[in-house]
Structure formats: C-alpha cells, structure tokens
N, C-alpha and C positions, 0 to 999 in steps of 0.2 A: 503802692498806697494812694498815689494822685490820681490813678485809674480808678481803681473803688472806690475817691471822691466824689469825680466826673460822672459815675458811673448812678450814683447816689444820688448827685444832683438832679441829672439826667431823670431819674423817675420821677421823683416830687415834683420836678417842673411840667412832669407828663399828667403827672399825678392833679396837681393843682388844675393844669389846664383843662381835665374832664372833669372836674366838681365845679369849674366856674361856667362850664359850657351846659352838663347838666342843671344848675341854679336857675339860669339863665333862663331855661327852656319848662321849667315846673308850671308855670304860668301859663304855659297854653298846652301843657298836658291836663291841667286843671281847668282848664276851660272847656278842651273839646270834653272830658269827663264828664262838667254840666251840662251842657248843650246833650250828646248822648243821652244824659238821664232824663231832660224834659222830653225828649223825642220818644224814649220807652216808654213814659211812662203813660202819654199822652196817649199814646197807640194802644197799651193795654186797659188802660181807663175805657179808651172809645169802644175797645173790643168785646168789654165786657159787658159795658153797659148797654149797648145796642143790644146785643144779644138775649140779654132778658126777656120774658116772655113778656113783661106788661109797658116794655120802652117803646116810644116814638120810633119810628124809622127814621124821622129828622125834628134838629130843635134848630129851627129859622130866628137868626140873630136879626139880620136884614133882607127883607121878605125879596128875593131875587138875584140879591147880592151873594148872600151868605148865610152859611148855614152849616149844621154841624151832623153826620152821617156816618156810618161807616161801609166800605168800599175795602174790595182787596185786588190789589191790581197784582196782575202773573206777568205780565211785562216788564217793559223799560218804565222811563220818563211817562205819564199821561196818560197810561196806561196803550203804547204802543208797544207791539211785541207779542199780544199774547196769546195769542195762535203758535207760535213758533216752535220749532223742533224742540226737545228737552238738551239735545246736545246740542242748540244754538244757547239758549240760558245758561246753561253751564259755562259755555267759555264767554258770555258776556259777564257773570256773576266775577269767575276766576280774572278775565281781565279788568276788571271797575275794582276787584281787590286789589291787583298791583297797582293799579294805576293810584289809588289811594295810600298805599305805604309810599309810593313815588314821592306822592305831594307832601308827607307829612316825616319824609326823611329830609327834602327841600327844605321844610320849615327847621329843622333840628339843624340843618349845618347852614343856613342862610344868614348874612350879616345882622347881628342883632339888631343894627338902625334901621333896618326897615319894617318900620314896625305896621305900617297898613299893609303891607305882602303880605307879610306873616300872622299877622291876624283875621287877613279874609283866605289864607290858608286854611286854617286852621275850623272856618266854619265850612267850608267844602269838605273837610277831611270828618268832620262830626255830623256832617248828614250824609257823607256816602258810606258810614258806618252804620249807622243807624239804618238806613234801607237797604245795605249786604247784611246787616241777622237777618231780617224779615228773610231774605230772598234764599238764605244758606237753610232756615227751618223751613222754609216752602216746599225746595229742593228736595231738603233729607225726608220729610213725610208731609203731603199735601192734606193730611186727615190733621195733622197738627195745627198748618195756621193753610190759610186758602190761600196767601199773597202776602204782597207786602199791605202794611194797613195804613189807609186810607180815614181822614175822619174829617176834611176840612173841604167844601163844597166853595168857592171863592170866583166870582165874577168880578171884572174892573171895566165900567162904563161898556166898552164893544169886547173886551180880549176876557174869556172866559176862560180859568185856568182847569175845568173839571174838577175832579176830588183827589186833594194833595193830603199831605203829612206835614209836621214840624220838618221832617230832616232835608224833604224838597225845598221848604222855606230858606232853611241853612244854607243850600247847595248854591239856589238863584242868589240870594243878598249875598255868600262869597263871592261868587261868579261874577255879577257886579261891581262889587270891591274891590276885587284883584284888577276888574277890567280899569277902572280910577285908580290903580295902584301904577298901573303901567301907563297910563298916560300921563299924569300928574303926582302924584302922593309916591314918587320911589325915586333912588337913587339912578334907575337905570328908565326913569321916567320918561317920553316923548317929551314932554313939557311939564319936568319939574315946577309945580307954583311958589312950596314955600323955603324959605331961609333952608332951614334944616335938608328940605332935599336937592335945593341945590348946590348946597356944599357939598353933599355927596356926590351928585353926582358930577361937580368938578374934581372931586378927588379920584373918582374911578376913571377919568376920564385920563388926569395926570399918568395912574397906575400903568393906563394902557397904553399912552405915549413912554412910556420908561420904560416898560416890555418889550415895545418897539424897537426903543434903540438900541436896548441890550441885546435884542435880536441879531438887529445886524450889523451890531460890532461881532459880531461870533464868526 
C-alpha cells in the first residue's frame, strides 16, 4: 500500500512539474505565434499587392532610404545563395530547420530567470520560421511562390541592407539580443550589470563550485 502511495505521489509531482513548466513557457509560444503572423501576413499583403496589374513597382517612404517592393530571394540571408545547386538548398533549408527546433527547445528547458536569452530566443526562432515556409513552398513548387518574399528596401547612412522581410528583422534584433544577453543581461553573462543577474550568476557560479567538490570527493 505505501508503494502505491509513493507511487501516486510520484506522478502528481511529475505531473504538476510539466503544467508549471508548460505555464511557464505559453508566453513565448504566444509570442513567436504573433511575430509568425505579422511576418505572413506582411509577406502576402506585399505579394499581392505588387502584383496587381495597376500597383507601383515601389511606394518610397524615404526617397533613398526606404522603401516598400517586392523581391523574392531563392537564396540565403541578402539574397546570397542563389545560384546554388537544388540539393545545396535543401540541406541548407533541412539544417536552418533543426538548427531552429535546437533554439526553441533551448528556450522550453532554459532557466525561467533568464528572461532576455529567452526572449531574444524566441525572436530568432519566429523569423527563421517565417522564412523556412517561404523556402519549404519554393522548394515543393517554384510556380507557387518564386522565393522567399521580400518587401522592405532599407538603407542606413553607408550600410545598405537590400530588400529584407519582417522575419530577417526578427532574426538580426534577436541576434543582437542574445549577443547583450551574453555579455550583460544573463546569468552566465561576461559582465552581468544588473542586481538580478548577478545574483544569478553567483548562484550558478556557487552550483558549480559544489559540483566540483562533490566531484572529487568521489
């Protein structure tokens, strides 16, 4: 009988622990879900609208600067790549797929206190989704979409970024964030700034001095 207590306990406590880990984690399943949807939506907005017989080829925001297009890039990043073999694409598509369930399993078991890792996670993971559809419908039928879609023309003073998408935007402002994640704003930060992470990361730091010695007391 004290077995099929233990036993019973044993679950609920397993139990409880994947609903409060689940809970936990709704919040930037519903985030990258937004992010996702302004990226599609943006993309078919531009796709269509260009396309019309009586549209602009471009609606100029800031005459040099910036401007609104559409573009379908068959490569990578800036539209390198795309010349490339069909079976180079494919296993760039199939690896930038794992490479992104990678990051966004990272996010799902990573310390809830770090909350700027996990949140500039989380916008890398919603614009390398956004630009694998484009690239997976390119793939299966190139009469269906030409590329991935393109609709934002952006120059900045000398560094001229060509014609991006929302989900590239997503990818660089993570990419950024994560890179301030790891120098300052994380537990396992080069140079922790605030209160909050560097408690952390004196706590991980203690973790791993008691690892240690339990090491080698063994």
């Amino acid at each position: 009988m004290q077995g099929k207590n233990e036993n019973g306990r044993g679950r609920y406590a397993l139990k409880s622990r994947w609903e409060e880990n689940l809970n936990s984690n709704l919040w930037g399943i519903l985030i990258v879900g937004v992010l996702l949807l302004v990226d599609m939506l943006t993309k078919i907005l531009a796709d269509v609208y260009f396309n019309m017989p009586d549209s602009p080829k471009t609606i100029e925001v800031i005459p040099g600067y910036l401007d609104f297009r559409i573009s379908y890039n068959q490569g990578m990043a800036f539209s390198m790549g795309q010349d490339a073999p069909i079976e180079a694409k494919l296993a760039l598509v199939l690896g930038t797929g794992i490479l992104f369930v990678a990051l966004f399993a990272f996010f799902l078991f990573a310390d809830k206190r770090r909350t700027w890792l996990r949140l500039s996670l989380l916008f890398v993971v919603a614009g390398g989704i956004g630009n694998f559809i484009d690239r997976i419908l390119y793939l299966a039928d190139p009469n269906l979409l030409a590329g991935v879609r393109d609709m934002v023309r952006l120059k900045i003073w000398f560094m001229d970024f060509g014609v991006c998408n929302f989900a590239d935007f997503f990818i660089v402002g993570g990419a950024i964030a994560l890179m301030c994640a790891l120098l300052f704003f994380d537990g396992s930060a080069i140079f922790p700034t605030t209160k909050k992470y560097k408690a952390l990361a004196k706590e991980y730091e203690e973790n791993e001095k008691r690892k240690q010695k339990a090491k080698e007391e063994k």
